[in-house]
N, C-alpha and C positions, 0 to 999 in steps of 0.2 A: 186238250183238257187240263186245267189247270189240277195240281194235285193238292191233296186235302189238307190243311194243316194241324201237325200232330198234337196231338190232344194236348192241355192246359197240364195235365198233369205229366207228362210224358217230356213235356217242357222245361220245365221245375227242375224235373231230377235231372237231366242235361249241364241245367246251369249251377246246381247243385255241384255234381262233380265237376265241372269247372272250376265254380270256387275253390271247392276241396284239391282240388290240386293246385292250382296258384296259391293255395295257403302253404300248403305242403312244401312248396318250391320258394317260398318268401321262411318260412323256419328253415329249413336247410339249407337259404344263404346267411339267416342269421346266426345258427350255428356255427358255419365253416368258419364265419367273419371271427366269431368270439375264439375259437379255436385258433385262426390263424392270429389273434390278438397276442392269444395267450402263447402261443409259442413261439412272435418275436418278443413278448417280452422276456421268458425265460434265457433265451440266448443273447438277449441285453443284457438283463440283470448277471449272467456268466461272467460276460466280459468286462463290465461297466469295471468292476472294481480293481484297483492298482494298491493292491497289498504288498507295504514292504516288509521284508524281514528285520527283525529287532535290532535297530542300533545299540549303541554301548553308552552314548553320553548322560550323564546326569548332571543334575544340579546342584550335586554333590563337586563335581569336578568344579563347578564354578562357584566355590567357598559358601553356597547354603546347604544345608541340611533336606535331607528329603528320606522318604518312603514309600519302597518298592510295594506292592499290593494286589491282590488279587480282588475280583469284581466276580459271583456268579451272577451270571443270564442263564436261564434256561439250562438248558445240561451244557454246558460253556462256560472257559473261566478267561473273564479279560483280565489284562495286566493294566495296573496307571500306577500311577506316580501324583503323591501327597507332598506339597509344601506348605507347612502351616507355619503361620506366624506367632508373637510374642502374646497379642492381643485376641482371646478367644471371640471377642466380640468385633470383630475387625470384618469389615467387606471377607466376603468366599466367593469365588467364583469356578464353578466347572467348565472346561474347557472342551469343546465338541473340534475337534480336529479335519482337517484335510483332507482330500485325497491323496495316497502316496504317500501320505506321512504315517510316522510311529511315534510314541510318548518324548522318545529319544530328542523328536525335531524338534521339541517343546522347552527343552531343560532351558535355555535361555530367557526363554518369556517365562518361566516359574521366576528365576532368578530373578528379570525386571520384576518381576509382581511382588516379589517376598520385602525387595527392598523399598517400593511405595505401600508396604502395609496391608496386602493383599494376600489372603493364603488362597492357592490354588489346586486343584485335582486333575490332570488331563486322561483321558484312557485311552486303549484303544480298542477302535471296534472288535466284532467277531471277525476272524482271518486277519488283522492286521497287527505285527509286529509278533508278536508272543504270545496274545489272545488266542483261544484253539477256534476250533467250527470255521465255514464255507457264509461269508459275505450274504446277505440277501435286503431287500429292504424289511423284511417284517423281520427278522433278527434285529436288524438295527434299533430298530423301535426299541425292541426289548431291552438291548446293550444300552440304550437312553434313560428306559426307566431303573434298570438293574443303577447303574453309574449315579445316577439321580438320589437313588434311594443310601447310596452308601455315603456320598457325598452330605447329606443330612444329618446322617448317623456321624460324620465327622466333624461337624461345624453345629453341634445344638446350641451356643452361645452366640451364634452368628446372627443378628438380627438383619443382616444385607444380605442376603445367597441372592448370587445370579448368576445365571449359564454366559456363556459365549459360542456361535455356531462362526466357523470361519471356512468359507468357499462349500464344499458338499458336508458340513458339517450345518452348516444353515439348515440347508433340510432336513438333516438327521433331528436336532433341535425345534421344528416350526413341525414339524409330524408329531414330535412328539408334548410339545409343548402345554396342552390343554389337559395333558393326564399327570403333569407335572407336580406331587403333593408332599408338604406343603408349595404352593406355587411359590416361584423366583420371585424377587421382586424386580428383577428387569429382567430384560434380553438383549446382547449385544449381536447385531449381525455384521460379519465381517464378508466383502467381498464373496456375498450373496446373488445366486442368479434367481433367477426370476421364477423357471422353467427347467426341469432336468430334460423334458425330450427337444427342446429347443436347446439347450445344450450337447446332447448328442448326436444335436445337427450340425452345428458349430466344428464337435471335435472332429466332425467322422465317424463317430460310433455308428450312425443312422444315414442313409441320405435321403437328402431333401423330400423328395418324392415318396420317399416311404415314409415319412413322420408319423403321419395322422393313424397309423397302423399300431405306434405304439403306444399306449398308454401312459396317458401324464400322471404321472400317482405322485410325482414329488413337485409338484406347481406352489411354489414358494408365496407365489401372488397371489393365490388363495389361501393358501393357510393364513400367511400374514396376514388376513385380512378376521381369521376369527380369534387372533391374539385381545387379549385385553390387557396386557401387561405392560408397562413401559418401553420405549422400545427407543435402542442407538443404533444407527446405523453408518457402520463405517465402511468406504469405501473409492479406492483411487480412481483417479481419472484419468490414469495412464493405466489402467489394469487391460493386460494383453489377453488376457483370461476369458474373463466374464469383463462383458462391457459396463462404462459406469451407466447407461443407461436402466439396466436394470437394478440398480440402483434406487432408482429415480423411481422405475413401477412399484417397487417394493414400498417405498414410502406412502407414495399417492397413493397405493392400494390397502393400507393399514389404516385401522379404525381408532386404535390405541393411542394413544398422545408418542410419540415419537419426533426424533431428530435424527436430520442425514447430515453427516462430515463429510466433505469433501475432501480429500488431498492431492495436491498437486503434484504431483510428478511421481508419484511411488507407482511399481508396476505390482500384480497380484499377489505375490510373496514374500512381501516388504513387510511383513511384521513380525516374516521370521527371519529376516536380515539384521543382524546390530547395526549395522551402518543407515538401515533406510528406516529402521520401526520404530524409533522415537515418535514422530508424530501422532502416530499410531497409541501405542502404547500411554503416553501420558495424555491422553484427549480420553483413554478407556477407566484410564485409574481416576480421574478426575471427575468423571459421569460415576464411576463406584462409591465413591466418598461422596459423595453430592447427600446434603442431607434430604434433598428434594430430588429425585431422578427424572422427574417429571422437566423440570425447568432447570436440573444443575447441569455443572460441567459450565467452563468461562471459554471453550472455543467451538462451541455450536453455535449455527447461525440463528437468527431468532424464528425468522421463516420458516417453519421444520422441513421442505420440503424443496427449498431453493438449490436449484444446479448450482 
């Protein structure tokens, strides 16, 4: 005798708590996922950063004049260093720094800048050099707009203010770039990746297999692409670093009128070498003095976006 099937209603609630539990068990893998997100990013973001302690050089040592400085962010005081020139109205440009570097690494490239007519700012982040407070990305924002803002207050005759982001400064710079006021009138990127978690795959921060676990928050290739600002992009093709391919994406993926330099043979730190950062260096002064930044500078290619 076959037995009877259980009532329509009796049915329902069955499937009922089925679902209610398969929902239950689908939020408490979403959770665990966001949780486990969020806690290799934190022991990322720990390690990511290579803060050096304060050199000694200035730009003082190298026959220009400068000024030592304080920057507050937030309850944080960063340290940079001001070289301003004869011409209040002269190209300014702030300098978004390195990884592993301090103001110190800079004194040299203040000095090339001060003698093409260039008055410069470089700082350094939070935790790096003499800066006080513990490194993070939403600090950094801050230390962007903090340095941003004092950089303005020092150049009000400057009708050229433009930043420079070079290597993990690129991001620092293209994060914060759309709250930048008054806005730059350009942007220079220097040996720029693409991708910070594609980078911490590269270095070993990450492996491979675990990537997709941490969050891209510093994706260059996106940002760059909600820039409207003029945009140089410089970068070798011997960089051991970051490849020049990314390079390449960073351009194609900008919506902004932009140019990508090529250099030959300089490897990722040639712009803070004397010997290798000529090329460099007067291809950036020459795009700053441009009375048009859109179309100046005489050793961009015309293709903005040619290997």
């Amino acid at each position: 005798m076959q037995p009877s099937p259980a009532p329509a209603p009796a049915r329902r609630r069955r499937l009922h708590r089925r679902g209610a539990r398969a929902f239950a068990l689908l939020l408490g893998a979403a959770a665990l996922m966001v949780l486990l997100r969020s806690l290799v990013f934190v022991a990322v973001e720990w390690m990511a950063f290579d803060t050096p302690a304060p050199g000694s050089l200035r730009p003082d040592s190298l026959g220009v004049p400068s000024q030592r400085l304080q920057i507050a962010s937030a309850d944080r005081r960063l340290q940079g260093s001001w070289v301003p020139v004869e011409d209040a109205r002269a190209p300014a440009l702030l300098i978004f720094h390195g990884d592993g570097e301090d103001i110190s690494r800079w004194a040299g490239v203040q000095a090339r800048l001060h003698e093409a007519g260039i008055a410069s700012l470089v700082f350094d982040y939070t935790g790096y050099g003499a800066s006080t407070g513990r490194p993070t990305l939403a600090r950094l924002r801050q230390d962007a707009l903090a340095a941003w803002e004092r950089f303005v207050a020092l150049t009000p005759q400057s009708g050229a203010r433009f930043a420079l982001g070079f290597s993990l400064g690129s991001a620092v710079l293209l994060d914060a770039a759309p709250q930048l006021q008054p806005p730059p009138r350009g942007l220079v990127i220097g040996g720029g990746f693409a991708s910070a978690r594609e980078m911490a795959v590269v270095t070993g921060l990450v492996p491979h297999w675990a990537a997709w676990v941490l969050p891209d928050l510093w994706n260059n290739e996106q940002r760059i692409a909600e820039v409207t600002l003029p945009l140089l992009i410089v970068h070798g093709r011997d960089d051991e670093v970051v490849p020049f391919d990314d390079a390449l994406r960073l351009c194609r993926a900008a919506t902004a009128p932009r140019r990508l330099l090529a250099l030959d043979r300089l490897p990722h730190d040639a712009p803070l070498e004397p010997a290798q950062s000529e090329p460099f260096w007067q291809a950036v002064a020459d795009w700053l003095h441009s009375d048009d930044p859109v179309h100046g500078g005489s050793t961009a290619p015309r293709d903005a976006c040619r290997p």
